[in-house]
TORKOL-4160 file (C-alpha; in steps of 0.2 Angstrom, whole numbers, padded with zeros to 4 digits, m for minus):
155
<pt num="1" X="m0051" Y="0011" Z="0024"/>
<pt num="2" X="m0052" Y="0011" Z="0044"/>
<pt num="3" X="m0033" Y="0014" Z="0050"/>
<pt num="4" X="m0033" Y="0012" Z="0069"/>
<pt num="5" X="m0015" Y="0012" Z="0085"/>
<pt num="6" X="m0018" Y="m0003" Z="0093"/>
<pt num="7" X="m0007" Y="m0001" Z="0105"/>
<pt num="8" X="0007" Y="m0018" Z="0109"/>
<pt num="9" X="m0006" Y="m0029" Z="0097"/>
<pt num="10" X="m0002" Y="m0018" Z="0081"/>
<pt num="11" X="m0007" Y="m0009" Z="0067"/>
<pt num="12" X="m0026" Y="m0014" Z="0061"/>
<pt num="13" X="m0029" Y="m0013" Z="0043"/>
<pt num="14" X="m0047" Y="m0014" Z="0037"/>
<pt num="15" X="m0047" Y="m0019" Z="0020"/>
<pt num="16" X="m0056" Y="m0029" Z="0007"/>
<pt num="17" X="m0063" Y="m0047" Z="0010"/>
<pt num="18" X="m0049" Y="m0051" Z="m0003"/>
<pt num="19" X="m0034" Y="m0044" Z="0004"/>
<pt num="20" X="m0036" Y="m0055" Z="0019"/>
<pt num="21" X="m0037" Y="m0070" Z="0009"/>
<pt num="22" X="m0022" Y="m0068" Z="0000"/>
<pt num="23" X="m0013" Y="m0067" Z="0015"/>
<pt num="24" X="m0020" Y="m0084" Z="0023"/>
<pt num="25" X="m0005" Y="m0094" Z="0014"/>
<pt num="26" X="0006" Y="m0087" Z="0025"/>
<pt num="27" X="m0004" Y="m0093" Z="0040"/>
<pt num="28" X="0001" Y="m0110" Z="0033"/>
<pt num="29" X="0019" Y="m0107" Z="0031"/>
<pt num="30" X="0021" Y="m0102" Z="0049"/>
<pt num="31" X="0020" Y="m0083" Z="0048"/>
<pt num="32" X="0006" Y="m0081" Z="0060"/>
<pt num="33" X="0017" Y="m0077" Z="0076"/>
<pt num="34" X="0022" Y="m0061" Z="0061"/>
<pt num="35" X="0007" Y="m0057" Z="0051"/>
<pt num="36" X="m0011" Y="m0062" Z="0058"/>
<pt num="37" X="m0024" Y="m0062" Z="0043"/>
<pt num="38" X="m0042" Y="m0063" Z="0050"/>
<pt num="39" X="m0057" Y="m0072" Z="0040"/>
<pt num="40" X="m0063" Y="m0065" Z="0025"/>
<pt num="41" X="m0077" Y="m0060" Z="0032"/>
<pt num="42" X="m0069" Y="m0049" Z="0044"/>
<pt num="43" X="m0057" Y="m0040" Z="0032"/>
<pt num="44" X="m0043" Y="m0037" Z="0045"/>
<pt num="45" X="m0023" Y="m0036" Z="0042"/>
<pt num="46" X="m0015" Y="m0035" Z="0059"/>
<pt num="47" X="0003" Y="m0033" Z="0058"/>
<pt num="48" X="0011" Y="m0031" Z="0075"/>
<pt num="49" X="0024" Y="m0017" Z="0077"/>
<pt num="50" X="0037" Y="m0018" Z="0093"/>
<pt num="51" X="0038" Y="m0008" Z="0101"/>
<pt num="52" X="0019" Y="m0001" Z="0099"/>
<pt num="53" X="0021" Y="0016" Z="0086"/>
<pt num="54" X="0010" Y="0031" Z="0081"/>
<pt num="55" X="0005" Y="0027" Z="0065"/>
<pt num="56" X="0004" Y="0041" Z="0052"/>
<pt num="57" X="m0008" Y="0040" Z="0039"/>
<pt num="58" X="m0007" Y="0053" Z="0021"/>
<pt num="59" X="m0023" Y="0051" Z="0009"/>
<pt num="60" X="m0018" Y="0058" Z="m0007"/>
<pt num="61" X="m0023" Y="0057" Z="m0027"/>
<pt num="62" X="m0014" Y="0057" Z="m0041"/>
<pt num="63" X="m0015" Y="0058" Z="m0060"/>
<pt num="64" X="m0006" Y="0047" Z="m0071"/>
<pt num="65" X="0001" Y="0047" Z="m0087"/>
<pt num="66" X="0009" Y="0036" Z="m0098"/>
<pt num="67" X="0008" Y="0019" Z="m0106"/>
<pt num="68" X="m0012" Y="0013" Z="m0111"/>
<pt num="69" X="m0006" Y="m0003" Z="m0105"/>
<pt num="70" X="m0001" Y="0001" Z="m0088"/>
<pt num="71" X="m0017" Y="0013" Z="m0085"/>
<pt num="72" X="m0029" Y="0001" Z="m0089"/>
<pt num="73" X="m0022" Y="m0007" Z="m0073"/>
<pt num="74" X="m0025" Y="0008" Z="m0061"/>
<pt num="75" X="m0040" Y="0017" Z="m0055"/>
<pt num="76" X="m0048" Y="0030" Z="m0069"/>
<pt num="77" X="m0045" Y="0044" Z="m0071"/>
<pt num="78" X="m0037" Y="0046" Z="m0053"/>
<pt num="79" X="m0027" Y="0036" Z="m0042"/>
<pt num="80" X="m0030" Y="0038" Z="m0023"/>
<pt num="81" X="m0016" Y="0033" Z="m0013"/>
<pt num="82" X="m0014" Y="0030" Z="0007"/>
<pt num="83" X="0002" Y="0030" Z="0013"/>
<pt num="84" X="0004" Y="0023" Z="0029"/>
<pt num="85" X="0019" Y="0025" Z="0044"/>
<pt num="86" X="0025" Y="0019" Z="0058"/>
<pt num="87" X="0044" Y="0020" Z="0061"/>
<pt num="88" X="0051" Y="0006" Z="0051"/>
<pt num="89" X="0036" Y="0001" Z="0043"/>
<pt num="90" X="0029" Y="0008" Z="0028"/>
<pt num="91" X="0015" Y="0004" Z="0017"/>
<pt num="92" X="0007" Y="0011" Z="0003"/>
<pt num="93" X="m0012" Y="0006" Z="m0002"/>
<pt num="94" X="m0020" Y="0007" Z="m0018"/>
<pt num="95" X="m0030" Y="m0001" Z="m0033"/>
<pt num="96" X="m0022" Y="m0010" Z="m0045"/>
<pt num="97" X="m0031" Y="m0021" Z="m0058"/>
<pt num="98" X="m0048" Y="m0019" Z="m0047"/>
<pt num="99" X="m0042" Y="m0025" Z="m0032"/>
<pt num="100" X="m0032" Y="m0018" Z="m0015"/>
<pt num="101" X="m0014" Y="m0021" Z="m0016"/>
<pt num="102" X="m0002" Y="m0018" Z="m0002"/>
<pt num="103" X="0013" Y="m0009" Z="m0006"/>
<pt num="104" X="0029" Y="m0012" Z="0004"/>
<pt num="105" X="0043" Y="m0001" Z="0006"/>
<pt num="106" X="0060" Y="m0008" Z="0001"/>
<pt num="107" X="0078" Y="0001" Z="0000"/>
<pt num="108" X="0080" Y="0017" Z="m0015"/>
<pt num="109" X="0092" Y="0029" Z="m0016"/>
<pt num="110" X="0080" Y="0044" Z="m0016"/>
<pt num="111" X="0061" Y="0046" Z="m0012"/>
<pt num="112" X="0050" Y="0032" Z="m0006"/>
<pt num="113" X="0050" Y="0016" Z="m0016"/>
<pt num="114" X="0035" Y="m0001" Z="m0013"/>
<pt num="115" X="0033" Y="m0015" Z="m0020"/>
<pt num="116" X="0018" Y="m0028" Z="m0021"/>
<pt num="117" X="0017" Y="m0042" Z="m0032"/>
<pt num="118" X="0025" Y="m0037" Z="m0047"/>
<pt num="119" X="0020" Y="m0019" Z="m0045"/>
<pt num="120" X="0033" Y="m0003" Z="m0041"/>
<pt num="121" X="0026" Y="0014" Z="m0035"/>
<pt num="122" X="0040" Y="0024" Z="m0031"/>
<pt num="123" X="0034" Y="0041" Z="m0024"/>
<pt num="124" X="0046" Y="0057" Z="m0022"/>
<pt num="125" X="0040" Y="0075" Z="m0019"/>
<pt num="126" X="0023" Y="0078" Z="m0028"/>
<pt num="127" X="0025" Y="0065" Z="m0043"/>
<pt num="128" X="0028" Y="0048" Z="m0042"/>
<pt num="129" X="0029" Y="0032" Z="m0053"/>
<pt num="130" X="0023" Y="0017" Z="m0057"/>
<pt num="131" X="0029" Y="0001" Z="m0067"/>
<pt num="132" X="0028" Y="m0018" Z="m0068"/>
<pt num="133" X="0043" Y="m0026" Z="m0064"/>
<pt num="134" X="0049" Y="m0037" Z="m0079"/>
<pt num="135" X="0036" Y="m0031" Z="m0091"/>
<pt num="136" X="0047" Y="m0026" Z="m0108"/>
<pt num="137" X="0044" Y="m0010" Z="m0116"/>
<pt num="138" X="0032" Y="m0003" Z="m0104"/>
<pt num="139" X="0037" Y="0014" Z="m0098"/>
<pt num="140" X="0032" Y="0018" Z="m0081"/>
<pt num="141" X="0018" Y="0031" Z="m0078"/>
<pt num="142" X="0021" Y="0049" Z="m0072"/>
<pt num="143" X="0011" Y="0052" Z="m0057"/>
<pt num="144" X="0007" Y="0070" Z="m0053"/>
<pt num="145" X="m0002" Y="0073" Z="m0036"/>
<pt num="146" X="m0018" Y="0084" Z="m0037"/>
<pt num="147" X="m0023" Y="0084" Z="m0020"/>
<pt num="148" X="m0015" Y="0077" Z="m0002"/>
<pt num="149" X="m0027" Y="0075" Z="0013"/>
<pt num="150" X="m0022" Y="0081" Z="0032"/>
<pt num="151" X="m0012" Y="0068" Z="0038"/>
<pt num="152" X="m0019" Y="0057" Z="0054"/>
<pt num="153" X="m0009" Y="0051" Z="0067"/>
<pt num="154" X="m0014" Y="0036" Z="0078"/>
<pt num="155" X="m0030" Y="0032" Z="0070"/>
């Protein structure tokens, strides 16, 4: 993942041919003075921040544990992670289900908490966890981080 400062025009995302696609329905709905998704082809998320911002970015990898059925949905047998900051924006990136999914954060009472689709990964110290919203009697999965890579700003 290429993470890039463009100045006043955002923060740049280079991502999977995918990810850009998922987000051309909101093209069509009007979002586009918000969120600008690139063709396919160019696997590009800008997402303007005003005012401009240092963006932070923290690689790290984790071990999960937990329910088969909510493994089977994550990377094996690690879980790389990139956080991503910029003042009042925050994003967490990861695989789930064999494709790159873009985690939001939304309100919690402690630690960091994203959401993306029907995904959770709330993240607090070294452990964090993950869950499918709605799914019954899945437990989430204990996360234990094993290694966290010097953190980058304005890249």
């Amino acid at each position: 993942m290429n993470v890039r400062n463009a100045g006043k025009k955002g923060l740049t995302l280079k991502v999977l041919a995918g990810l850009a696609a998922a987000f051309g329905v909101l093209d069509g709905a009007g979002a586009n003075t918000c969120l600008a998704a690139k063709s396919a082809a160019a696997s590009t998320l800008n997402i303007p921040l005003t005012p401009a911002s240092q963006v932070q970015k923290i690689s790290t990898t984790y071990r999960c544990s937990g329910s088969q059925e909510l493994l089977d949905k994550l990377a094996k047998p690690l879980v790389s992670v990139t956080y991503l900051n910029a003042r009042a924006v925050s994003l967490a990136v990861l695989q789930v289900e064999g494709e790159t999914q873009v985690f939001s954060n939304v309100i919690s009472a402690s630690g960091a908490r994203y959401t993306a689709n029907r995904f959770e990964w709330w993240s607090k110290g070294d452990t964090a966890f993950f869950s499918e919203v709605g799914a019954e009697d899945t437990k989430s999965l204990t996360c234990q981080e094993t290694d966290k890579a010097a953190s980058r700003k304005g890249r």
